[in-house]
N, C-alpha and C positions, 0 to 999 in steps of 0.2 A: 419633291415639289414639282409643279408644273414642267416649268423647264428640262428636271431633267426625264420627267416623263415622256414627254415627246420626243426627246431629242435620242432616249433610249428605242422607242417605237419606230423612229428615222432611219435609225441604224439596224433593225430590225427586218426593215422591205427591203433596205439595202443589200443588205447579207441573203436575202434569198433571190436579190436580181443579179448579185453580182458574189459569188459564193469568198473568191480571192481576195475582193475590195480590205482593203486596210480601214475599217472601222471608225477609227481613231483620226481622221482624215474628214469623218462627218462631222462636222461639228453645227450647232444651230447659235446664231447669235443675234442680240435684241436690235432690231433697226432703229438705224441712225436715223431715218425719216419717219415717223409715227402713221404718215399720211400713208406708206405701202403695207401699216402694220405692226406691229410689235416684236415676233421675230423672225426672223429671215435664216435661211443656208443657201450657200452656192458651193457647196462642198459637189455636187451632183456634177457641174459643171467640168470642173477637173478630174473627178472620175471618167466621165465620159470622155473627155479627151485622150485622159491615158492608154484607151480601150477602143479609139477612131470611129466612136458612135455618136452620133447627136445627143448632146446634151439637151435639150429643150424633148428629146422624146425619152430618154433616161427618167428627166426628172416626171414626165407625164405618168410612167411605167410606176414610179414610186409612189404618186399620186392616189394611181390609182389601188393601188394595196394597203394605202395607209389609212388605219382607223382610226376616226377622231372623236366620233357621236359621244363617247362616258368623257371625253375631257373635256368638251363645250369649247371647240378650239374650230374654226374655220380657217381654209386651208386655201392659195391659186398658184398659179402658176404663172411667170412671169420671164418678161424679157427671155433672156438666152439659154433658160434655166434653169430660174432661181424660183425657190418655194418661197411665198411668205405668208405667213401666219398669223391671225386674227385672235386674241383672247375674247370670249363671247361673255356675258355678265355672269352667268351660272358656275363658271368656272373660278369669277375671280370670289366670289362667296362661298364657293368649296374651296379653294387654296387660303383663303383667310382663316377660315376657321378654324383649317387642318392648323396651322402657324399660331393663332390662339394657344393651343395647346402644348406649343413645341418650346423648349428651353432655348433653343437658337435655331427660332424661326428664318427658313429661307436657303439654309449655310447648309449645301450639299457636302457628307462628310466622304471621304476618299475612298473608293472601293477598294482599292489596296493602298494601304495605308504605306507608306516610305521614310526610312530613316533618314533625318536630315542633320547632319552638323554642321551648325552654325558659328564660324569664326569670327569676333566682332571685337569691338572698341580698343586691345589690347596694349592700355599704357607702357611707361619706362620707368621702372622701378627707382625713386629718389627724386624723381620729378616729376613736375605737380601736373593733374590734365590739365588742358588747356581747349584753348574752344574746337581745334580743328581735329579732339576725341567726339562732339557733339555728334555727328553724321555718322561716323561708325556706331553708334552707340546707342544714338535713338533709331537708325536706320536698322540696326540687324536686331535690337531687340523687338520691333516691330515685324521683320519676318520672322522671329520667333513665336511671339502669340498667332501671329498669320496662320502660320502650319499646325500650330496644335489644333487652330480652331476649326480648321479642317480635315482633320482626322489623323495627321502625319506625327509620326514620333521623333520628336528633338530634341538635340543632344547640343546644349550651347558651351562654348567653350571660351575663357578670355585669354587668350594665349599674351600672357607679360610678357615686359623683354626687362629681365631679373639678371639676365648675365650677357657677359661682354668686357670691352677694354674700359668701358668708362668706371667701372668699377676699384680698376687699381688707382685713380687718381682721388673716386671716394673713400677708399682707405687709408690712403696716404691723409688725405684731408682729415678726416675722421681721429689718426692716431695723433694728430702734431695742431690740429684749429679747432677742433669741437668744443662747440657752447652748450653745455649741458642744461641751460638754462632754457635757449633759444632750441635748443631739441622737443624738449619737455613743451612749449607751449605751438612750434609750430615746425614739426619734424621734418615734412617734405622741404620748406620754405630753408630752413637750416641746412639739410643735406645738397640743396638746388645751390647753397651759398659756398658752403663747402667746395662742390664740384667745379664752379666758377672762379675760385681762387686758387686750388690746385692747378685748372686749367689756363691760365693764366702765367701762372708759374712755370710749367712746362715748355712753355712757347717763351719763354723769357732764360731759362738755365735749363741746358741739355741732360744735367745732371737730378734734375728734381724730374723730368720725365723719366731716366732710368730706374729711379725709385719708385715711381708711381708702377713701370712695366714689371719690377721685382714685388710688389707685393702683391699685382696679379695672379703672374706664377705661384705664391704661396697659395694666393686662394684656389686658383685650379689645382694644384700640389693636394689639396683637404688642408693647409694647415688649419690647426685648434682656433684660433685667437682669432683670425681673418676670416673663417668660416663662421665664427660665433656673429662678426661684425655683421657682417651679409647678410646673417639673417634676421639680425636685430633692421638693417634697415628693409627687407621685405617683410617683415611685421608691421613695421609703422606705415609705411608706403599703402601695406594694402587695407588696412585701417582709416585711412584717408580718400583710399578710391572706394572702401565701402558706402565710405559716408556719402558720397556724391551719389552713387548707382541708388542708394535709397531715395534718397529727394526725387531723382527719375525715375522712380519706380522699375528698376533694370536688375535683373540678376541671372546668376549664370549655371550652368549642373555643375563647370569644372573650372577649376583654375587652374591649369598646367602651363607655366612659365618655360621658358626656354632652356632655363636650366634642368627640367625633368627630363628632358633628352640627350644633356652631355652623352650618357654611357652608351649612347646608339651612334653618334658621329662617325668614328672609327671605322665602325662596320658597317654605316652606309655607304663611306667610300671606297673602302674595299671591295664592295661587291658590285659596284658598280665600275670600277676598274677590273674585277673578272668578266664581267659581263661586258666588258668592250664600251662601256656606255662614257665612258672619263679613260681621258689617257693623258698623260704626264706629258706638261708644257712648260718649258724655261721653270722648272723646277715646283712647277703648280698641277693639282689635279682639274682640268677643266674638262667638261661636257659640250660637245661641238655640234654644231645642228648643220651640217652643210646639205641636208635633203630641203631642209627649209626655208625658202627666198626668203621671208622676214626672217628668220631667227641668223640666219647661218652670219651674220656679221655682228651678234652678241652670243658669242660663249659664254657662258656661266663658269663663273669656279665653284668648287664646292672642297677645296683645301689649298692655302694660299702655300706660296713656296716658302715659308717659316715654320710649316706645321699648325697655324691656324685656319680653325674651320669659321664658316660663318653664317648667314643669315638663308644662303640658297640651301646649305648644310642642313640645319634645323627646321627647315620646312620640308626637305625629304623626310625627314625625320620622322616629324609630328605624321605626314602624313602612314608613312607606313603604321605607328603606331594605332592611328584613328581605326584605319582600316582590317587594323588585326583586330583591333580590341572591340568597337563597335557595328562594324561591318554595314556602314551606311551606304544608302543608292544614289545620296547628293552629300558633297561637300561646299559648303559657303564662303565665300573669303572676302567682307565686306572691309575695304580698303579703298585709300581715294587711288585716284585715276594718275596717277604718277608712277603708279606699282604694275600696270599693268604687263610691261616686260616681263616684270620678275616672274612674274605668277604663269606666263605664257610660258617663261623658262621652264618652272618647276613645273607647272602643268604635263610639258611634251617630255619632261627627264623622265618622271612618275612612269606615265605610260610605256612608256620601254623600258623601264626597268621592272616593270608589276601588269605586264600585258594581262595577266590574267585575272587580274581584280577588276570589275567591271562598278567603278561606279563615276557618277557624273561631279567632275570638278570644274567650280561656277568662280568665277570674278565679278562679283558684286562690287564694280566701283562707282564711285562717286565725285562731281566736282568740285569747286573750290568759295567756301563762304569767301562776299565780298565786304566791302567798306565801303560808305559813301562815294569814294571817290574811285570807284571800280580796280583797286588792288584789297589784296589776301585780307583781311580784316584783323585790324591790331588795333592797342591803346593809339592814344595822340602821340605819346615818344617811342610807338613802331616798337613797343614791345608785343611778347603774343600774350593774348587775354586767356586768363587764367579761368579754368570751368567754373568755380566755385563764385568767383568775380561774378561772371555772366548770371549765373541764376540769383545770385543774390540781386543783382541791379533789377532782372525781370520782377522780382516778388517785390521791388520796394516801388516799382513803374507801376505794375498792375494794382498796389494798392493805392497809388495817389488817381490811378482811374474811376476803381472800387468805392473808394471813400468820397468822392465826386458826386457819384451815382447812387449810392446808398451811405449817406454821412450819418443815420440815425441805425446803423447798425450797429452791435456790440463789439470795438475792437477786435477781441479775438475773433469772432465771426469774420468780421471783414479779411484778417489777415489770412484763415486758411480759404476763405474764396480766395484771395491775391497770389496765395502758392499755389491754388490749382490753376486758376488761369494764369499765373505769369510762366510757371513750369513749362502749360499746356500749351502757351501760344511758342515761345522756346522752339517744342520740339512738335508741331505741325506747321511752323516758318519752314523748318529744315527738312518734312516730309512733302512738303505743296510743289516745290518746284521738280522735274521730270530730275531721275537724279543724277544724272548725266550732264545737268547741268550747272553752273555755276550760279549761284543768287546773289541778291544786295541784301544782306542785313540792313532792317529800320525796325526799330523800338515800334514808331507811329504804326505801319500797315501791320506788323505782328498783332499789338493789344487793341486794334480796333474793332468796336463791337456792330460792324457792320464790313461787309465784305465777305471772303471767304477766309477766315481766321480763325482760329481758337474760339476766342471768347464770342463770336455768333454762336457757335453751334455749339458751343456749351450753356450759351445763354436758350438756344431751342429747345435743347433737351430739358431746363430748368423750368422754361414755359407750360412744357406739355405735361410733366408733372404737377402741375400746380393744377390743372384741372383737374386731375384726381383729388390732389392734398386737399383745395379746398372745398372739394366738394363729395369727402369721403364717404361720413355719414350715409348721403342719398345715394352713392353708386356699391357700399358694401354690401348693400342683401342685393342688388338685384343684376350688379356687372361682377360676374367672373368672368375672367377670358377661359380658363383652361376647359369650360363648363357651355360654351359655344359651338352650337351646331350649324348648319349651313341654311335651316329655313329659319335662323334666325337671323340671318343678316340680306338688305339689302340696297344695291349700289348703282347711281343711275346719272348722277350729275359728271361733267368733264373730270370735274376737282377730283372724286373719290376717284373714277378710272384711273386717272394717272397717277394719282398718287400709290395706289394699289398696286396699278403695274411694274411701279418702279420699286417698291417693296419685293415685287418679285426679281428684282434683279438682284440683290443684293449678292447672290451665290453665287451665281455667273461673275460680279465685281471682283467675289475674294478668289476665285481661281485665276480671273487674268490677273491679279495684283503676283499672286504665289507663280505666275510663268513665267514672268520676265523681274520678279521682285523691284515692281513698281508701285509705292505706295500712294503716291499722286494721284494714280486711280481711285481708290478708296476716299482719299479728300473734297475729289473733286463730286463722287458720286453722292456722299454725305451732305455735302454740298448742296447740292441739286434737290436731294432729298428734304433740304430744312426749308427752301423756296416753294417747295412743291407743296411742303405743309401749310405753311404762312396762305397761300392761295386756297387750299381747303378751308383753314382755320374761318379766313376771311366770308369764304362763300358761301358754307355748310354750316348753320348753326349747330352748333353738339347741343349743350344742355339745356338746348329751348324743342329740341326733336323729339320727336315720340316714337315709341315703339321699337320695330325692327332700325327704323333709319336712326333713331338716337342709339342705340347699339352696335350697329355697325360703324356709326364715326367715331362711339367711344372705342372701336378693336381699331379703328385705323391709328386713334391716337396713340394707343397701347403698342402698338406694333414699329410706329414709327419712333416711339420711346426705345422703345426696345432695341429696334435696328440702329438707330444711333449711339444708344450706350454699348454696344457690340462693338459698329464701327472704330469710335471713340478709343474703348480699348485696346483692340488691336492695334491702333497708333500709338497705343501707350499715354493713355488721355484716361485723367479722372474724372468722373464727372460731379454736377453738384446737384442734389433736388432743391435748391435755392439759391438766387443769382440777386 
């Protein structure tokens, strides 16, 4: 598309003024001010500085080599530096048309494409999700569709926590309290009750904790019976988080739980103890970072002085394995922002122990849903709300909105509009705020149809469909998009300009969302995008226009359909062609 037409031309004069220049340093990006332009580079700037040349005659020199006349693109020269660049009409009616005909108009796919594994939502095997899985889960399956939809190959994983100590106090529970009745109708909820009573127990007679730690040992031992248990409860368990990742529309390539890397433990820390990287402390394997002002006053263990491994253990683990077995250039580890120690730990262990695996390990973390009253967000009795809880409450809010709004629709109609928007509004609450930051949970500003929420911009997209739906008949013989040339469109009022323009950003959107795995971006542009339509809708009449001008605002509505229902699903948003 445009953008990266130019931007590839930029780098072009660049590379022949400056043979060394690091390329990848040019970069051209859409101006925040419209009045200098549409998009701007001061990349030029910093180049020339690197190089003790003036910048304003650098970028002159660039100027003057760069060809614009077949892209309809005007070109000046500014302040200290800086290029900024004019989209001219001819150009926005040839990148329209080109987008007409393109499957995912706009969406530059990746010259070299990159493996990316995606680490995300990974529950606790016997206990139920709960709301503060929402963030990981809507968060990392959103840069999941992210990177496919530009071109990148990914490899998602839900890494469970299926094993651990909590487990001997589940089997103890399991062989001496289990309600086979209360299993059968509500297995997590049963096994959650179990573990709560054992536990309880243990902190009450020293003697029912030693029973709980010996039937551990059987189940690391393989015993039959205890092994059989285990697995009966990571059958049911994951049968339960199935069911939720579908209502989210979330799934994964791999489910490797913790326990698929026991048989590597051993040998991670063995060779990390030959390699000098862990040395035996008060009877423990720990990893010491004393080159590192942050770290060096958090050593990691990675083998307690019992002989138990643990949690730093099996993420060396996983990671050596990801990287034999899939051989990615990015690893993702989307976790709230309380982990980030750990991950700094394992991160800098990794790298000295596998110097020679080069690939990029990312902390995707996130902050903390709130409550009204600006703590952690739980029930009224300060329990944690349970996932299934939350979306069931969103679907029975959003249909007492629904049924308001449209009371003469057919039940079932209303209810699955009420699932997509209550789902929708759910998990674009949780992608709108910057994600580093902490938000307020509210029912009110999530399901409002007005604002920047869910249910507006599902409700946009439903709008801009209905000009087609109802008005098929007339626009079936004479509007294809794929069937659109560029003397047939054209574009002259503010409204179309900008709308247009911004159409072309969309690509440029999904790369900064994919560099810093900020999906805010994407909301907010979407966003921007439905305002800008409502302003065209407003001021350009479509099916009152004749000729090229009724054509072209039928492609703008098509494309702004389009780019929304893109958008939409990258967030992990269904859409609806009737609201």
């Amino acid at each position: 598309m445009l953008h990266s037409q130019l931007e590839s031309r930029l780098r072009e004069c660049v590379r022949d003024l400056l043979p060394d220049a690091d390329l990848s340093q040019v970069v051209l990006l859409p101006c925040r001010d419209t009045r200098f332009g549409d998009y701007q580079t001061s990349s030029l700037i910093a180049l020339a500085r690197q190089r003790k040349m003036n910048p304003r005659g650098l970028a002159s020199s660039v100027l003057e080599k760069l060809s614009l006349e077949r892209l309809h693109i005007k070109a000046e020269l500014a302040g200290p530096g800086f290029i900024n660049f004019h989209i001219l009409p001819q150009a926005i009616a040839k990148n329209i048309a080109l987008a007409c005909q393109s499957e995912t108009p706009f969406v530059r796919k990746a010259k070299a494409s990159q493996t990316i594994v995606l680490d995300f939502s990974s529950p606790n095997i016997a206990k139920p999700m709960h709301v503060g899985h929402i963030r990981s889960t809507v968060l990392g399956s959103c840069l999941s569709r992210l990177h496919r939809l530009i071109g990148n190959n990914v490899i998602s994983d839900n890494h469970i926590g299926d094993w651990g100590t909590q487990f001997g106090k589940l089997l103890l529970g399991w062989k001496n309290h289990l309600d086979k009745v209360a299993l059968e109708s509500d297995p997590i909820g049963e096994m959650e009750r179990l573990y709560k009573l054992v536990n309880a127990a243990t902190e009450a007679d020293e003697t029912v904790l030693e029973q709980a730690r010996a039937e551990l040992v059987k189940l690391q031992s393989g015993d039959p019976e205890n092994f059989e248990i285990w697995q009966q409860m990571v059958k049911l368990s994951q049968s339960q988080f199935d069911s939720l990742y579908s209502r989210l529309g979330v799934a994964f390539d791999y489910t490797l739980g913790e326990s698929f890397y026991n048989d590597r433990l051993k040998g991670v820390v063995d060779d990390l103890v030959a390699k000098e990287i862990a040395r035996e402390s008060e009877g423990a394997y720990v990893v010491f970072f004393d080159d590192s002002p942050e770290l060096a006053p958090h050593p990691a263990i990675v083998q307690k002085r019992d002989g138990a491994f643990n949690y730093a253990t099996t993420d060396l683990a996983t990671l050596e394995y990801r990287t034999q077995n899939w051989k990615p250039d990015q690893i993702l580890y989307v976790t709230d922002g309380r982990q980030q120690l750990h991950f700094k730990q394992i991160f800098t262990t990794f790298n000295r122990w596998k110097p020679k695996i080069k690939v990029k390990l990312i902390h995707v973390w996130f902050g903390t849903i709130l409550g009204n009253d600006g703590k952690p967000f739980k029930t009224r009795s300060g329990e944690v709300i349970k996932l299934a809880d939350l979306l069931n409450e969103a679907e029975e809010r959003a249909l007492a909105v629904v049924s308001e709004k449209n009371p003469d629709l057919p039940e079932e109609t209303r209810r699955n509009i009420a699932r997509v928007v209550g789902i929708g509004a759910v998990k674009y609450a949780d992608l709108l705020p910057s994600r580093q930051s902490d938000y307020q949970f509210s029912w009110d500003k999530m399901l409002a149809f007005n604002g920047n929420t869910a249910p507006y911009l599902l409700y946009a997209y439903a709008r801009i469909r209905s000009i087609f739906r109802k008005n098929h008949d007339e626009f079936s013989s004479s509007f294809k998009p794929e069937s659109i040339e560029e003397k047939d469109l054209t574009f002259s009022t503010p409204q179309e300009l900008s709308l247009s323009k911004h159409l072309f950003s969309f690509g440029i959107t999904l790369e900064q969302v994919a560099e810093d795995s900020r999906p805010n971006i994407l909301c907010n542009y979407l966003y921007d995008l439905a305002g800008l339509f409502a302003s065209f809708y407003e001021n350009c009449p479509v099916l009152k226009a004749l000729g090229a001008e009724k054509t072209s605002r039928l492609a703008l509505c098509h494309l702004t359909a389009k780019v929304l229902q893109m958008g939409l699903h990258t967030l992990g948003l269904e859409t609806l062609e009737e609201m």
